[in-house]
C-alpha positions in Angstrom: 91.4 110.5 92.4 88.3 108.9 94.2 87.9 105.5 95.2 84.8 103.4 96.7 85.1 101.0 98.5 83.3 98.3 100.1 84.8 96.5 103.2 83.3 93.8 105.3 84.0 93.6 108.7 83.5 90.4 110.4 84.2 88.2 113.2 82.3 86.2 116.7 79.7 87.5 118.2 81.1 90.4 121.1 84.4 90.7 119.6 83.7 94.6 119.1 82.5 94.9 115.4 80.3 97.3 116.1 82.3 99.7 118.5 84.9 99.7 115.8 82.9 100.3 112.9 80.9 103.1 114.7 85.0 104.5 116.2 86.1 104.0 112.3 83.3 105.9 110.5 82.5 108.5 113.5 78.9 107.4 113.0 77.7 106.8 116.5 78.7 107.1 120.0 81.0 104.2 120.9 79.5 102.7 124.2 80.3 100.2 126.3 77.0 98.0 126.6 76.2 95.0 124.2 73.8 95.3 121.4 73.9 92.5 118.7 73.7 93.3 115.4 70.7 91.8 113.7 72.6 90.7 110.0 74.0 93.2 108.8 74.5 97.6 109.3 76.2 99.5 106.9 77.9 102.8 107.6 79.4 104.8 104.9 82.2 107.8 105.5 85.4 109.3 103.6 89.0 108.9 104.1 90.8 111.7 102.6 94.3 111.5 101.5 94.8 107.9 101.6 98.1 106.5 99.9 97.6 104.6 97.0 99.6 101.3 98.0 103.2 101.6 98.2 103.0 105.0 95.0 103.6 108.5 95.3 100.0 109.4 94.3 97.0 109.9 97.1 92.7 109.8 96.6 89.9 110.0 98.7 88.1 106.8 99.5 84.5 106.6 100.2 84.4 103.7 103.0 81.2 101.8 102.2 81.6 99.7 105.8 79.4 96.3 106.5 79.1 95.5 110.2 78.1 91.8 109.7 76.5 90.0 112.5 78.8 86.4 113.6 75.8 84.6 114.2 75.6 81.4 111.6 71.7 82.0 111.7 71.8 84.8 109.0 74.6 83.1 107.1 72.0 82.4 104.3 72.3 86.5 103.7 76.1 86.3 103.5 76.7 85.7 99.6 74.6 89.0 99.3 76.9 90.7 101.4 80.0 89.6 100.3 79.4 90.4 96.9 81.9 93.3 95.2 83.9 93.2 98.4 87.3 95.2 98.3 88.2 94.0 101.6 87.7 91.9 105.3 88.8 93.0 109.1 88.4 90.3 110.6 87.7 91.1 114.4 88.3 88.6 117.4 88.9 88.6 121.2 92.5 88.6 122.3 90.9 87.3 125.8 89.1 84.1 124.3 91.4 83.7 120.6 91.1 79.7 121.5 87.8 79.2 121.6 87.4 82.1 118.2 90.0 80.2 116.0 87.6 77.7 114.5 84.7 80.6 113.8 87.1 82.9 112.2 88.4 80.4 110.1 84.9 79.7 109.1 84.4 83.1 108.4 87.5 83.4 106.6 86.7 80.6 104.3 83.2 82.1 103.7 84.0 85.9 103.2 87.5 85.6 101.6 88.1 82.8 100.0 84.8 82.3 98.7 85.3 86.6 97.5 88.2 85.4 95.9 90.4 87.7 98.1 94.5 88.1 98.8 95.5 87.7 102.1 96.5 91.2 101.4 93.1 92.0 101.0 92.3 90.8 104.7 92.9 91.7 107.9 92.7 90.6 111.5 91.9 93.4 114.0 92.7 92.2 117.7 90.3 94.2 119.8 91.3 94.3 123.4 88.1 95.8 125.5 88.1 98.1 128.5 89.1 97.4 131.4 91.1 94.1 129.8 94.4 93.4 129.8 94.8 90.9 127.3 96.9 91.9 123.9 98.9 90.5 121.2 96.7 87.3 119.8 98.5 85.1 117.4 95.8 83.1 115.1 97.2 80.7 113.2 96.1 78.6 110.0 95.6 81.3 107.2 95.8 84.0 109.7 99.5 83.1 109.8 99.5 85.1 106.8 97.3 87.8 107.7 98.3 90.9 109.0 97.4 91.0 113.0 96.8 94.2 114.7 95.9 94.9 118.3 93.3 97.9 118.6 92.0 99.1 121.4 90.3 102.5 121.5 91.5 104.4 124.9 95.5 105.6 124.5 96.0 104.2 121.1 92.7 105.1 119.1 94.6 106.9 116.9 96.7 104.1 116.3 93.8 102.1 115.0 92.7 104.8 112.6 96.4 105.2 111.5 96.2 101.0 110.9 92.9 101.3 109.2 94.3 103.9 107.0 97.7 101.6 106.0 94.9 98.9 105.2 92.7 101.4 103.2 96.2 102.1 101.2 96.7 98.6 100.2 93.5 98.2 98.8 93.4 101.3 96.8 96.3 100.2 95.3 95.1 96.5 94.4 92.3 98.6 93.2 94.0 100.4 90.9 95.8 97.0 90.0 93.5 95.6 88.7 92.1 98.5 87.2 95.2 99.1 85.2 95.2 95.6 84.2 91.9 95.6 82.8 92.3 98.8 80.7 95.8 96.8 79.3 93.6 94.0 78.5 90.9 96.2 76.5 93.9 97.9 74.7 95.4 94.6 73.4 
């Protein structure tokens, strides 16, 4: 089986988007100095072998990954790239989760709720930067129901691709949900 798809990854400005999405789809070096990202960059790469949900049965899924910029200014552009969206990482800043809360709740609002999308569908992605020691963020509001994950990408890098593999799987299998439920409905 094959699988595409499209997963939006989103959060404030300097909470590590970028160094992630470049780390996840091995499409860039992954430095250390600050480049904003100008509305939107999309990488695409394959996962092979990725669990489909909780089944027995495995598929290849080409990753079609948007970097979105967290700067309001280009939030006219945002229905455009939300649009057909499997799937959101949210990514904040375990060292400044206070001051993010509000934002990513914005951001939540305006990528998955507005999508349409299961808290299943979602993510939160707690990037702790070098040289920084602060881990474990707890968001609350609807992130209370959202899967949080620390990442950092020195000792536990694999770790991360491991997590972004178990989040791959769940949405290959809400995938394939949904798909079996509309071939049901075309049957009836």
């Amino acid at each position: 089986m094959h699988f595409k798809v499209k997963i939006l990854m989103v959060g404030p400005a300097q909470s590590g988007k970028t160094t992630l999405s470049n780390f996840l789809s091995e499409a860039g070096e992954v430095g250390t100095s600050y480049r904003p990202t100008r509305g939107c960059r999309i990488v695409e790469f394959e996962v092979p072998g990725v669990p489909i949900g909780s089944g027995n049965n495995v598929a290849n899924a080409e990753v079609e990954l948007w970097d979105v910029s967290g700067d309001k200014r280009y939030e006219s552009s945002w229905p455009v790239m939300q649009r057909s969206a499997n799937g959101v990482i949210f990514v904040c800043n375990p060292d400044s989760v206070e001051q993010q809360q509000q934002h990513l709740e914005f951001l939540h609002r305006q990528f998955a709720l507005q999508n349409g999308l299961k808290d299943s569908q979602c993510v939160v992605f707690c990037h702790q930067k070098p040289n920084t020691e602060a881990t474990g963020a707890a968001l609350g509001g609807p992130f209370s129901r959202i899967s949080q994950l620390d990442t950092e990408l020195g000792e536990r890098s694999g770790q991360v691709r491991q997590d972004f593999k178990n989040f791959l799987s769940g949405l290959l299998g809400s995938m394939a949900d949904a798909s079996t439920r509309t071939e049901n409905q075309i049957l009836q």
